[in-house]
C-alpha positions in Angstrom: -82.3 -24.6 6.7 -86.3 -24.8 6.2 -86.5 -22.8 9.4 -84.6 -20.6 7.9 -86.6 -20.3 4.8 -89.5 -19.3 6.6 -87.9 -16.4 8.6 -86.1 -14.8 6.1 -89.1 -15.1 3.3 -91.2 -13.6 6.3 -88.2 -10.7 6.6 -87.8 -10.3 3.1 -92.1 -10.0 2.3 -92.5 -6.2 3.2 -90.0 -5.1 1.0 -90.2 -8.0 -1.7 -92.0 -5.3 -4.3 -90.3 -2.2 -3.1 -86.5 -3.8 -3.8 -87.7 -5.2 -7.0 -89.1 -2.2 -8.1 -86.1 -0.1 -7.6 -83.9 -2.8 -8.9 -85.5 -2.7 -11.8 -85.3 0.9 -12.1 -81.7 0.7 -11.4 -81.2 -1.6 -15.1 -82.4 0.9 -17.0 -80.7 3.8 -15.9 -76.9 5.3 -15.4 -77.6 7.4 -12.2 -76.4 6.2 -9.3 -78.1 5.6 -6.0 -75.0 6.9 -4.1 -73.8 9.9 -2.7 -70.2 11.1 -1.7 -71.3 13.3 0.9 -73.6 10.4 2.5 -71.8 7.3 2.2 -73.2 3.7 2.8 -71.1 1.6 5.1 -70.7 -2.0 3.7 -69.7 -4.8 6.3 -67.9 -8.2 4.5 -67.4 -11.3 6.7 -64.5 -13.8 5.1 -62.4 -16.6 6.3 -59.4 -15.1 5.8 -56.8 -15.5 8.1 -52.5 -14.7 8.7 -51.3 -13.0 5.5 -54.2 -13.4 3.3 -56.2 -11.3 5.8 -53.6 -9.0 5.9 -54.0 -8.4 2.0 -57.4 -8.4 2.1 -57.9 -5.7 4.5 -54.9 -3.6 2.9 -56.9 -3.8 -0.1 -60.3 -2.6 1.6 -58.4 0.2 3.4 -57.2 1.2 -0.3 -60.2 1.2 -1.8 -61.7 3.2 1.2 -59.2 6.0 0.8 -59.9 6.3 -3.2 -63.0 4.9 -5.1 -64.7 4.3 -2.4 -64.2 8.2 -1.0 -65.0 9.4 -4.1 -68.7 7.5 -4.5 -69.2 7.3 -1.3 -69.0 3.6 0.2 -67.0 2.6 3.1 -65.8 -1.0 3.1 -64.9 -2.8 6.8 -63.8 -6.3 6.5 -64.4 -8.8 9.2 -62.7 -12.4 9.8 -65.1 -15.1 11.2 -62.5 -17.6 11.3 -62.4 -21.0 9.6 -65.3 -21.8 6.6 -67.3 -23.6 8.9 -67.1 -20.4 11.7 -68.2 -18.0 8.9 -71.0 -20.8 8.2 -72.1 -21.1 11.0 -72.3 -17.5 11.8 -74.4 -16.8 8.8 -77.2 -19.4 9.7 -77.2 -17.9 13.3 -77.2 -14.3 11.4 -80.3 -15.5 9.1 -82.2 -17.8 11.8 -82.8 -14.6 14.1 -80.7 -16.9 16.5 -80.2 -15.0 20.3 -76.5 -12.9 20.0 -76.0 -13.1 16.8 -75.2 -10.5 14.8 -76.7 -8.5 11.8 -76.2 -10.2 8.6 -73.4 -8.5 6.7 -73.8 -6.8 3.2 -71.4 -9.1 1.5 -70.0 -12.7 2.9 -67.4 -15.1 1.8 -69.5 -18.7 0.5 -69.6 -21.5 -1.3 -71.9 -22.8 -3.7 -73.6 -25.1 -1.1 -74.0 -22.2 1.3 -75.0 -19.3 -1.2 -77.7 -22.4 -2.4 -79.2 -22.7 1.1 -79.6 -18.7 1.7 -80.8 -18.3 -2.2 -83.3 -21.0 -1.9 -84.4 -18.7 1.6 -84.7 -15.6 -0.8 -81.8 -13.8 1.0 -79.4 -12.9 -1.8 -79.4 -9.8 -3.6 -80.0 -10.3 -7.8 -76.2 -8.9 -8.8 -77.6 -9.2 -12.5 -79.1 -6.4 -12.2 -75.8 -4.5 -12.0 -73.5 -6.1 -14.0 -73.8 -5.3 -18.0 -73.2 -8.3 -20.2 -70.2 -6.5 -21.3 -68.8 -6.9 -17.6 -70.1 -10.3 -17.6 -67.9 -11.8 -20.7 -64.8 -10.1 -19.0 -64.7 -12.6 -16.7 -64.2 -16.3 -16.7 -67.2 -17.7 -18.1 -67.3 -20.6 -16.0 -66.7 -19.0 -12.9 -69.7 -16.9 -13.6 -71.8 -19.9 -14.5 -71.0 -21.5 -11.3 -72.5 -18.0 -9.6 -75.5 -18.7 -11.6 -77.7 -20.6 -8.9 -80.8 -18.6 -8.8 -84.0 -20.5 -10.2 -84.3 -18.2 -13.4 -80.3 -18.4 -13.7 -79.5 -14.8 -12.8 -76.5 -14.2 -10.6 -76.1 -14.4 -7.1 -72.2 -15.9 -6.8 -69.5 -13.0 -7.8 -66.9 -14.9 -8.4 -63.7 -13.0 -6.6 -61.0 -15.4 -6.6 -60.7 -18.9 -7.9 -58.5 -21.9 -7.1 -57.9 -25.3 -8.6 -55.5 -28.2 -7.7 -52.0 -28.8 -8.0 -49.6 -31.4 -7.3 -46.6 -30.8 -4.8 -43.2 -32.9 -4.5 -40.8 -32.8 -2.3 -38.3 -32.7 -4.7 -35.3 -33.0 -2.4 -36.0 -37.0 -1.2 -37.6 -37.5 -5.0 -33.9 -37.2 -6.4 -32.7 -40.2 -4.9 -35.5 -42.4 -4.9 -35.4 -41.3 -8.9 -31.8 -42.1 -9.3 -31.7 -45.5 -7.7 -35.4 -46.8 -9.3 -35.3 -44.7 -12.2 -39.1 -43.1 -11.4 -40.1 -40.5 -13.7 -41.7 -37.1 -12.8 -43.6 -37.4 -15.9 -45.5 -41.1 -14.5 -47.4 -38.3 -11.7 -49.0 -36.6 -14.8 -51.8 -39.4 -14.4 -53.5 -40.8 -11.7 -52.6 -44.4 -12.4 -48.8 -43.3 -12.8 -49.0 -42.0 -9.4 -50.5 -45.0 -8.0 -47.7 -47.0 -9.8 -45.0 -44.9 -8.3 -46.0 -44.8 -5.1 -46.2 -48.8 -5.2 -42.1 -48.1 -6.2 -41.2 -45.7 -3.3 -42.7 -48.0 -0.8 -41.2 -51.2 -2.1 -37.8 -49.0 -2.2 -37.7 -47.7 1.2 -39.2 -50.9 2.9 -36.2 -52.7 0.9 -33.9 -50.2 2.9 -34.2 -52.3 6.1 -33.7 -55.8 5.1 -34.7 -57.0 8.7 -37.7 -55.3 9.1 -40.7 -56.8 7.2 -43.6 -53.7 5.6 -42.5 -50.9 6.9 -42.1 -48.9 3.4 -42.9 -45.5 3.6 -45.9 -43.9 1.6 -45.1 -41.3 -1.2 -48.8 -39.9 -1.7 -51.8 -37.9 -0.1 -54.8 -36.2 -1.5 -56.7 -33.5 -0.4 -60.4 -33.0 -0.9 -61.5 -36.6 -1.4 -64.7 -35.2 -3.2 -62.4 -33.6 -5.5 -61.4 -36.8 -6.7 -64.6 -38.2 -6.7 -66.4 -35.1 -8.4 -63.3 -34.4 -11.2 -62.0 -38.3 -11.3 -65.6 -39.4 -12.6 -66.0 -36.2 -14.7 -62.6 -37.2 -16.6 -63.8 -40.8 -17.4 -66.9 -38.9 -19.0 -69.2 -39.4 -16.1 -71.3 -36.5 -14.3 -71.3 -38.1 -11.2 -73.6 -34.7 -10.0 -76.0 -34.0 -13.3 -78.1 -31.3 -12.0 -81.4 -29.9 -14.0 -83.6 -27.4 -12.6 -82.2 -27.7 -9.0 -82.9 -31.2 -9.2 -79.9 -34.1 -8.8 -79.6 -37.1 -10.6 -77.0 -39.8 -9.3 -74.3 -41.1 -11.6 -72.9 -43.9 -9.3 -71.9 -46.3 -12.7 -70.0 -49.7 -11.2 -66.8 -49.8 -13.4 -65.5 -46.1 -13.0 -66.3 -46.1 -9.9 -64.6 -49.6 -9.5 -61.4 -47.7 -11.1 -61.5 -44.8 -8.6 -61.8 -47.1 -5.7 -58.4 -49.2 -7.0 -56.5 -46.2 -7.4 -57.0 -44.8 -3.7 -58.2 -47.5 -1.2 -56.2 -50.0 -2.3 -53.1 -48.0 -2.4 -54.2 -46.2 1.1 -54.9 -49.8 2.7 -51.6 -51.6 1.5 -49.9 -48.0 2.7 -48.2 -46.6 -0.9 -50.8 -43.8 -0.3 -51.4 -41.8 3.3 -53.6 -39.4 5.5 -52.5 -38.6 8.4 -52.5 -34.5 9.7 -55.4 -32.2 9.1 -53.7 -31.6 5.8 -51.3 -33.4 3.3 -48.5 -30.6 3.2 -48.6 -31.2 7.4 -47.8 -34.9 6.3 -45.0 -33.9 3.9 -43.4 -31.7 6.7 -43.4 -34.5 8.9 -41.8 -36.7 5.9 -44.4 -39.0 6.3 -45.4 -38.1 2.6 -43.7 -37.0 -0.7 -46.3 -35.8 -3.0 -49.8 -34.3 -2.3 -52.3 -33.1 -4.6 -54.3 -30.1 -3.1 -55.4 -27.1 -3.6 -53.4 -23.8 -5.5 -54.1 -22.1 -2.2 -51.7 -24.8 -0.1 -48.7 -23.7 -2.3 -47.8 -20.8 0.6 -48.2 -24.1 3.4 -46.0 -26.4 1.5 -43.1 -26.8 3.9 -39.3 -25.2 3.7 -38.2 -28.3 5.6 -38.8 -31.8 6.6 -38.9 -32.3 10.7 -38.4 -35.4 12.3 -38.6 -36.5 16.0 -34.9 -35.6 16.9 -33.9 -33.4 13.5 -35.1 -31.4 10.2 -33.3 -30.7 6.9 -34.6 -28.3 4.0 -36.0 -29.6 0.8 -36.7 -27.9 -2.3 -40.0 -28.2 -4.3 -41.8 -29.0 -7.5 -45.3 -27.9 -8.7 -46.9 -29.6 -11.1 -50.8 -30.0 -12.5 -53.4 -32.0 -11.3 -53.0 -35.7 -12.1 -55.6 -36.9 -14.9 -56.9 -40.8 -15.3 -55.4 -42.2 -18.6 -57.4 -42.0 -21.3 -59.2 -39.0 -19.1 -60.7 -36.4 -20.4 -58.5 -32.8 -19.4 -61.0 -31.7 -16.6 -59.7 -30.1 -13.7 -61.5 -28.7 -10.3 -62.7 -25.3 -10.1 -63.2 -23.9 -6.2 -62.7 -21.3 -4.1 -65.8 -19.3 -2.5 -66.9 -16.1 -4.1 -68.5 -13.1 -2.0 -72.5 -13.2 -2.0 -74.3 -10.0 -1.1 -77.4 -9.7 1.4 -80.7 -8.7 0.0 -81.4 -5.1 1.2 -82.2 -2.4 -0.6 -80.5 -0.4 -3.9 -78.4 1.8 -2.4 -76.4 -1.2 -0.5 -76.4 -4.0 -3.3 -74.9 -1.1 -6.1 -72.2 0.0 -3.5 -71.4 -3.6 -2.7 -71.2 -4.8 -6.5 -68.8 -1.2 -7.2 -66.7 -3.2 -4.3 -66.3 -6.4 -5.6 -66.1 -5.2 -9.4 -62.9 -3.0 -8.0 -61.6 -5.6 -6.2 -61.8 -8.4 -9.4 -59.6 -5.5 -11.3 -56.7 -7.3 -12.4 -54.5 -5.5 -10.7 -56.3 -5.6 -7.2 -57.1 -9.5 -7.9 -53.5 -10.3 -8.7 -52.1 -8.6 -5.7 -54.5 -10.1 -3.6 -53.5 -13.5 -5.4 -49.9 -13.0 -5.1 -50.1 -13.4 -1.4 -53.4 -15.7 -1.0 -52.3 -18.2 -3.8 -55.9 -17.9 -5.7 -56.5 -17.6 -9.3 -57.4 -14.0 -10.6 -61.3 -14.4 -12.2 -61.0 -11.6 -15.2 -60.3 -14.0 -18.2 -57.2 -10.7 -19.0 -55.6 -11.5 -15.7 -55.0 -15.4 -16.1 -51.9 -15.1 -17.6 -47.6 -15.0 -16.5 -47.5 -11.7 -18.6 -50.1 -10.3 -16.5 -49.0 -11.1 -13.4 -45.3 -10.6 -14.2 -46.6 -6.9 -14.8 -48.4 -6.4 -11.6 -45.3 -7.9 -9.9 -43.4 -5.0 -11.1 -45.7 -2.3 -11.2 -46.5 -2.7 -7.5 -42.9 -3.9 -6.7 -44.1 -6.9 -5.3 -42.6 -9.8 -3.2 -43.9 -12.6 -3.9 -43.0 -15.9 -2.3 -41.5 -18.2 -4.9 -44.2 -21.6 -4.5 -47.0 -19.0 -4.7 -45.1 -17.1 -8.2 -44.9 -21.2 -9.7 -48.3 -22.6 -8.3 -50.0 -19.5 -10.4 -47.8 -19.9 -13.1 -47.6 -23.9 -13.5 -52.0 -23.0 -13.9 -51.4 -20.4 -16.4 -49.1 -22.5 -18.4 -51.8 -25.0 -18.6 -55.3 -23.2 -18.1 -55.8 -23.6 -21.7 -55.6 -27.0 -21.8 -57.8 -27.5 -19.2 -61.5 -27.4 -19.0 -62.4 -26.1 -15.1 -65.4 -28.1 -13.8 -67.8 -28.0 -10.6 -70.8 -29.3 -10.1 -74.1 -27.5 -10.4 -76.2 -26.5 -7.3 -78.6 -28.2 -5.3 -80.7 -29.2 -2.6 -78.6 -31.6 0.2 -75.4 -31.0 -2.0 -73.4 -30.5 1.0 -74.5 -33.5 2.5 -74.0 -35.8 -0.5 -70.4 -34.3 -1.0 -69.7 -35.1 2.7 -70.3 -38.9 1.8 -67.7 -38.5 -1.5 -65.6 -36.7 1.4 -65.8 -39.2 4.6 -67.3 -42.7 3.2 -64.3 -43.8 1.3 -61.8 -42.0 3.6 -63.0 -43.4 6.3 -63.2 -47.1 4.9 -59.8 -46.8 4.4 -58.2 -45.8 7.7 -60.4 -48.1 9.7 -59.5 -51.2 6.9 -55.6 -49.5 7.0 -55.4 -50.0 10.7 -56.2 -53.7 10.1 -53.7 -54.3 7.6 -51.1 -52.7 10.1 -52.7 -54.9 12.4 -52.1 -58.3 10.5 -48.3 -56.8 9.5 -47.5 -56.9 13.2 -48.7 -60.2 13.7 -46.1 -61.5 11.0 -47.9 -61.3 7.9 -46.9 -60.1 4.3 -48.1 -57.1 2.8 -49.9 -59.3 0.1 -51.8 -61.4 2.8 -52.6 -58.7 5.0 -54.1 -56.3 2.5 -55.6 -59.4 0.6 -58.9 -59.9 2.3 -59.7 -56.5 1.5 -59.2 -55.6 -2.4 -61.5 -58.8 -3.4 -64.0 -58.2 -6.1 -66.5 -59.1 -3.0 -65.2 -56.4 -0.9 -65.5 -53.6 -3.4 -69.1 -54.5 -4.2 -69.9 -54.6 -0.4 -68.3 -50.6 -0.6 -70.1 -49.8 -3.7 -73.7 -51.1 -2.3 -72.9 -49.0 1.3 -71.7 -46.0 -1.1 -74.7 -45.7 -3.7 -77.1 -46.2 0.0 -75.3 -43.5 1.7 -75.2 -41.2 -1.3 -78.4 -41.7 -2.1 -79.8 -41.3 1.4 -77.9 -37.6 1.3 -78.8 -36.7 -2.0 -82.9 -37.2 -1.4 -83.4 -36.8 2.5 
């Protein structure tokens, strides 16, 4: 990205005075820069895909035909694909690269990203358009985390917001339940879950008397820097304290110690698994029962489980976010806002009138209704709300989506959203809380597996690896590797 730097602060030099100038006009006065007879086309790249795109273009088209006629702005939405596509193409956008395109007016990014291109002075002020009145209408954290520029002005909108939920597979939980007598209420904390997958596998490995540790896993997480990130921030450590744009590392031994017991060791001894891209692929295949992901996997939650030679429909259960015992209630705010391109007056205020209609409860409710993300206007996070939208608009709403947004608005308020501040390298040290422990296990998994075959117990296979010894030997490699990340 320092390449970058330098070719988009040698772009953006000519017309550094001229934008800020006019910008600055713009706060202190009403008149718009617009005109119905001469509209501004606005391009938006996203990562939308399947049904989500489908909402998000219906929505466009709608405001096209009405507010958008009427002030003149013209809104035409534009799929790059996955996160990393859209990525990718915006660095080839801002680099100058050979066939890329023009960089769009408004993109799809998270706080990583938007960091990158703000640090290369490509994002537009959106302070300067929003009153503070607008401001508190929204969630303030959400508009905190949009807060990345140096002086703290805003250069994030946030459009829609996600945090994590846990999923069951309620349909093989009932029986498991009735013959150990597991509680749903043990997967409120981390610990509980660790304790009931433990059960599950000792349950079904019981179920073939003649075969030796082959129980089943119950678990799978999502987002292993989730846990990292969140998991440390409920046992009262800032794992990411971040002043000024600069990073300090919280790596302390003993929290870190209890993160590592509650997922490698049950990953390695095989109460906890990873297997497809995602954990709602691994409880379709019934190699899982419970996953904790994000609100936005409700919709991918499977209708059935489907074996080699057969399937069968389950039924569901959402429920929050596990918390540590003893935890403080913090849970993980994501989801990528929409950034707009530093230009000029006329295409910043049309692009902010977009994404201030869009964030309408209404619009950000229907939009959620289908996508499975949080609504960002503190007015729209609630069942009322959305129960009202549902009707007004005569929506159809798929059931897991209607109880993953509810399930979050039932316990919102007890919940204090949390994500990390901004800053230099922070996508490469979240890669290390994403890969370096993930990776440990399956490698130290496959071993255990290994050692099973050969004859072994579960308790001598796995024993060689959850030693005091072996978890400093992680720790050491983890606090190197993060640190190398962090400071490179």
């Amino acid at each position: 990205m320092k390449n970058v730097k330098k070719i988009i602060q040698k772009i953006c030099l000519a017309t550094t005075v001229l934008t800020v100038t006019s910008v600055a006009l713009t706060g202190c006065s009403n008149k718009t820069p617009l005109d119905p007879n001469d509209p501004v086309s606005l391009t938006i790249w996203h990562y939308y895909n399947g049904s989500q795109q489908v909402a998000f273009d219906a929505l466009t088209e709608e405001f096209n035909e009405t507010i958008g006629r009427e002030k003149g702005i013209y809104v035409q939405g534009y799929s790059q694909g996955s996160v990393s596509d859209l990525e990718t193409a915006i660095r080839n956008s801002i680099s100058g690269k050979v066939g890329a395109e023009a960089m769009p007016d408004i993109f799809s990014s998270y706080v990583d990203t938007a960091y990158e291109v703000e640090q290369a002075g490509a994002l537009a002020n959106l302070s300067d358009y929003l009153s503070e009145e607008e401001l508190k209408r929204y969630v303030d954290s959400y508009i905190e985390e949009g807060r990345i520029a140096v002086d703290g002005t805003l250069r994030i909108f946030p459009t829609a917001k996600s945090t994590e939920i846990t999923m069951l597979n309620k349909t093989d939980w009932e029986p498991f339940a009735a013959a150990t007598g597991a509680s749903l209420t043990s997967l409120a904390t981390i610990e509980g879950i660790a304790a009931t997958a433990q059960m599950y596998y000792e349950w079904t490995d019981a179920q073939t008397p003649d075969i030796s540790g082959d129980g089943r896993a119950f678990y799978g997480r999502d987002a292993l820097a989730n846990y990292f990130i969140i998991g440390m921030q409920q046992l009262g450590v800032e794992i990411f304290e971040v002043t000024n744009g600069e990073v300090t590392l919280n790596t302390p031994k003993e929290e870190l110690y209890h993160l590592w017991e509650n997922y490698y060791v049950p990953m390695i001894k095989g109460y906890f698994a990873a297997y497809g891209s995602f954990r709602s692929d691994d409880v379709k295949t019934g190699d899982l029962l419970a996953y904790t992901g994000s609100t936005a996997s409700a919709m991918y939650f499977p209708n059935q489980v489907e074996l080699n030679d057969s399937s069968y429909p389950i039924d569901y259960l959402v429920m929050a976010a596990p918390i540590f015992e003893n935890g403080q209630p913090y849970a993980m705010q994501q989801g990528a806002g929409m950034v707009v391109s530093k230009s000029d007056e006329k295409h910043e205020y049309a692009a902010v009138e977009f994404l201030k209609w869009f964030t309408q409860a209404e619009n950000n409710l229907r939009f959620g209704c289908v996508s499975g993300y949080l609504p960002v206007l503190k007015e729209a996070n609630s069942t009322e709300k959305l129960d009202q939208v549902i009707a007004d608009q005569q929506l159809a709403v798929a059931p897991k989506t209607y109880d993953c947004l509810t399930t979050i608005f039932e316990t919102i308020d007890d919940l204090t959203l949390y994500t990390n501040k901004s800053f230099e390298n922070g996508y490469a040290a979240r890669r290390i809380l994403e890969y370096h422990l993930a990776d440990k296990a399956a490698e130290d998994r496959a071993s255990v597996v290994a050692a099973l075959a050969e004859g072994k117990s579960l308790a001598e296979a796995s024993a060689p690896y959850i030693t005091q010894e072996a978890f400093e030997a992680w720790y050491d490699s983890f606090c190197e590797a993060l640190n190398h990340a962090a400071n490179k």
